[in-house]
C-alpha positions as CSV (number, residue, x, y, z in Angstrom):
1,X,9.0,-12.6,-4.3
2,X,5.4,-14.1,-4.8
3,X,3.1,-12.9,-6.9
4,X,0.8,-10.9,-5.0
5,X,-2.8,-12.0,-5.7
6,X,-1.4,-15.3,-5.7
7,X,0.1,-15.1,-2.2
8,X,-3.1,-13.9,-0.4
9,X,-5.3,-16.8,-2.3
10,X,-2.8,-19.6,-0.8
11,X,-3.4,-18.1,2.9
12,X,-6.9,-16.9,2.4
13,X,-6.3,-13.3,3.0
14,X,-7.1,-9.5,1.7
15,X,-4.0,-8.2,3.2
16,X,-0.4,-10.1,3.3
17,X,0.3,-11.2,6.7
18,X,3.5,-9.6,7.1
19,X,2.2,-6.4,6.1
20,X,-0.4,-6.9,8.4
21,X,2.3,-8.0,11.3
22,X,4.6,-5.0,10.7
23,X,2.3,-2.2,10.7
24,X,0.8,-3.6,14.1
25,X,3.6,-3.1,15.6
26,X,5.0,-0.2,14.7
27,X,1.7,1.4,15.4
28,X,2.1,0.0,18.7
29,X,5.7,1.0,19.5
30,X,6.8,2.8,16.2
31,X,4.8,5.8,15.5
32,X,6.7,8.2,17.7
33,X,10.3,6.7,16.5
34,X,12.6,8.9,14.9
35,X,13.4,8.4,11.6
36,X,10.6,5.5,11.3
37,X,11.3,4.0,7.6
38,X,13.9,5.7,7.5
39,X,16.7,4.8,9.1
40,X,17.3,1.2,8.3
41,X,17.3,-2.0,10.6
42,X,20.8,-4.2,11.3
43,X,21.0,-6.5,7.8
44,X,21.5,-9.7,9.6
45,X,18.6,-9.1,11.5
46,X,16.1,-8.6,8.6
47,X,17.5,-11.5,7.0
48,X,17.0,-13.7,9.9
49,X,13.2,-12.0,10.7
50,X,12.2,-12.4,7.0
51,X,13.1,-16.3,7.3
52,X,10.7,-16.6,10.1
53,X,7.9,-14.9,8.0
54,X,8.8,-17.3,4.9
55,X,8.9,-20.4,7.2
56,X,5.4,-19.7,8.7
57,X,2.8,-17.5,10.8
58,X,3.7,-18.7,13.9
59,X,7.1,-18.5,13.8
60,X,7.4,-14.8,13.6
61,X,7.8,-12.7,17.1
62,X,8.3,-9.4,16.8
63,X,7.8,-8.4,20.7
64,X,11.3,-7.6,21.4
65,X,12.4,-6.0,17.7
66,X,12.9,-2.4,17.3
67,X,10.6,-0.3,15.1
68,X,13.7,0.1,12.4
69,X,14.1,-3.3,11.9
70,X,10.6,-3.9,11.4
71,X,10.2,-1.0,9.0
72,X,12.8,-2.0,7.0
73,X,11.4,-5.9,6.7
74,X,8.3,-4.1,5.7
75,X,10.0,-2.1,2.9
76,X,11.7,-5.3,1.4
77,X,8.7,-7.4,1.4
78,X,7.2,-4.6,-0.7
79,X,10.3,-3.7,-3.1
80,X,10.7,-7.4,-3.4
81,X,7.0,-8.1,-4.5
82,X,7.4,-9.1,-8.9
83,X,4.9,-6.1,-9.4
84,X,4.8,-3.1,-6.7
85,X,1.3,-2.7,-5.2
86,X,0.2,0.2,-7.4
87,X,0.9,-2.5,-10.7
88,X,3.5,-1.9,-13.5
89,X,0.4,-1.2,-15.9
90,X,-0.9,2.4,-14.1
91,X,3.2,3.5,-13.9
92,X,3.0,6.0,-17.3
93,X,-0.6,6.9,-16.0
94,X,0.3,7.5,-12.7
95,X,3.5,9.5,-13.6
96,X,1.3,11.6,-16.3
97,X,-1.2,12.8,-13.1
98,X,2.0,13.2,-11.2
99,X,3.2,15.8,-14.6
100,X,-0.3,17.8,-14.2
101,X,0.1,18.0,-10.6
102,X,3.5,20.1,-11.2
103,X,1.7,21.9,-13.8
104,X,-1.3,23.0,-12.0
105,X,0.6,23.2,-8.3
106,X,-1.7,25.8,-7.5
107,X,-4.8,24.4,-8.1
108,X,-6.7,21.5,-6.5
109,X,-4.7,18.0,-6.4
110,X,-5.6,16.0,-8.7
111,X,-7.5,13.2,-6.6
112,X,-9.9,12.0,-9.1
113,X,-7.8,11.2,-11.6
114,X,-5.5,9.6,-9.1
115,X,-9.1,7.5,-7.5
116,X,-9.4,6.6,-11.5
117,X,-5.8,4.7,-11.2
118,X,-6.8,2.9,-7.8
119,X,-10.1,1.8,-8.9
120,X,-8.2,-0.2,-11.8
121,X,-6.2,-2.1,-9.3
122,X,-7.4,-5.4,-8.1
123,X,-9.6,-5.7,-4.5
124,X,-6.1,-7.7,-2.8
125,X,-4.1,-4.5,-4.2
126,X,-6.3,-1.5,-3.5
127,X,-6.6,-3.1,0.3
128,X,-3.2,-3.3,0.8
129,X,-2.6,0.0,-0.6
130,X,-4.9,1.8,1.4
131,X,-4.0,-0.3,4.8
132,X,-0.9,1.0,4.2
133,X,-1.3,4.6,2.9
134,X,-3.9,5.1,6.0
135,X,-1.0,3.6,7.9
136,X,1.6,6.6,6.8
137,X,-0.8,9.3,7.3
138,X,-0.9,8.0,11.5
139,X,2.7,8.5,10.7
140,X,2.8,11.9,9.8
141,X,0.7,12.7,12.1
142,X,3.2,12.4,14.7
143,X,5.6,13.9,12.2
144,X,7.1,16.4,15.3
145,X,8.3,13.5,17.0
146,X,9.0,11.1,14.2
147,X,10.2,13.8,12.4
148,X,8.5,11.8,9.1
149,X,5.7,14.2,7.2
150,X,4.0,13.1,4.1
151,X,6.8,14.1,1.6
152,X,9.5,12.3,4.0
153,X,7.4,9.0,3.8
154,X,6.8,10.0,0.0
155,X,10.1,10.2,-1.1
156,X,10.9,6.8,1.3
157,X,7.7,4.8,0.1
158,X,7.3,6.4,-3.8
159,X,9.8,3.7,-5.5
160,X,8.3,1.3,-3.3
161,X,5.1,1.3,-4.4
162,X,5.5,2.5,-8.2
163,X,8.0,0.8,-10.5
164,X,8.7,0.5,-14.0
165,X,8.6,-2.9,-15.6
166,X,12.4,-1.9,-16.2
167,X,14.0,-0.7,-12.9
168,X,17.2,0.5,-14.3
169,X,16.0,2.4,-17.3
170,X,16.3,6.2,-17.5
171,X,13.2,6.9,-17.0
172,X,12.8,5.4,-13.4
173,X,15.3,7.9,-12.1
174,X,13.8,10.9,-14.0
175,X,10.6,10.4,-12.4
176,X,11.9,9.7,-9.2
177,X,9.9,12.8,-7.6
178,X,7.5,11.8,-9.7
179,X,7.0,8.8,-7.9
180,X,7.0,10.1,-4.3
181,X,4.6,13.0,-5.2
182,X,1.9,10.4,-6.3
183,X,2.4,8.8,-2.7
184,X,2.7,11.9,-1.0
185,X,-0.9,12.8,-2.5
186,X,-2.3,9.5,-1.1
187,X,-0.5,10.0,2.3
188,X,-1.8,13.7,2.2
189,X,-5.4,12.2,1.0
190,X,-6.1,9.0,2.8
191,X,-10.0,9.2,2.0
192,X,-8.9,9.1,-1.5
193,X,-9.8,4.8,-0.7
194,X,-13.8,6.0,0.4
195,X,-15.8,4.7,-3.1
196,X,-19.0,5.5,-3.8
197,X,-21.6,3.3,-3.5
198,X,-21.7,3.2,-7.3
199,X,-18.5,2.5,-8.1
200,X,-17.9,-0.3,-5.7
């Protein structure tokens, strides 16, 4: 439960290392694995593996550990994190392009808007965000096999990634699908991250 920017100044990094660590791995043994994010790992296990990343780098093996567990350390970290990766801040914002979407479901997505929000978010953020996003799209790319397309991994990763300040208020579980359409456009738009020279 660091604070994010905070976390990757103390180790020198863009992206955290046990994000980093996770999606290696299950891009090396996950990708085709049923269910990947979501069917959960054994309890006791996470537990025990996210004590090994909190005690240190080198303590963490993951050679032996099945895809779920590692999916589901990966999840924690991120629903644990004080402020979700796409930052309390852009949540009415993001649920308001989420609102047009459903409105205008015919019509082109509404990507620019959505590059608007990302372009807010700090460098250690928007890396993160897209090393993860471009991670979920391999996913659903095997999504016959893993049986996990874009608005599977949505509806897994959407109140991951975007949270209210207040969790338990009415409004977080109105906008549930709100939330998991907004990461099923990134998922579905991975190139959404590619910035123009100008706007770098």
């Amino acid at each position: 439960g660091v604070d994010f920017s905070t976390h990757l100044c103390a180790t020198h990094s863009t992206i955290p290392y046990v994000v980093f660590k996770c999606v290696k791995h299950i891009e090396t043994y996950g990708m085709r694995t049923k269910g990947i994010y979501r069917v959960a790992g054994a309890k006791s296990k996470m537990q025990s593996l996210c004590r090994s990343f909190e005690n240190g780098m080198d303590l963490v093996e993951l050679k032996d550990k099945s895809p779920h567990l590692i999916s589901s350390v990966l999840k924690l970290y991120l629903r644990q994190l004080p402020e979700p990766v796409l930052q309390h801040s852009n949540y009415e914002e993001l649920i308001e392009i989420a609102l047009e979407q459903q409105r205008h479901a015919e019509e082109m997505p509404q990507l620019e808007l959505l590059r608007a929000v990302l372009l807010k978010l700090p460098k250690a953020n928007r890396y993160t965000l897209r090393f993860i996003i471009e991670h979920l799209h391999q996913i659903s790319l095997h999504e016959e096999e893993n049986q996990m397309n874009s608005m599977n991994l949505g509806i897994v990763f959407g109140p991951t990634l975007i949270r209210p300040k207040h969790e338990h208020s009415s409004a977080s579980i109105v906008h549930i699908n709100h939330q998991s359409m907004i990461t099923q456009m990134l998922i579905e738009n991975p190139n959404i991250f590619v910035v123009p020279e100008e706007e770098k």
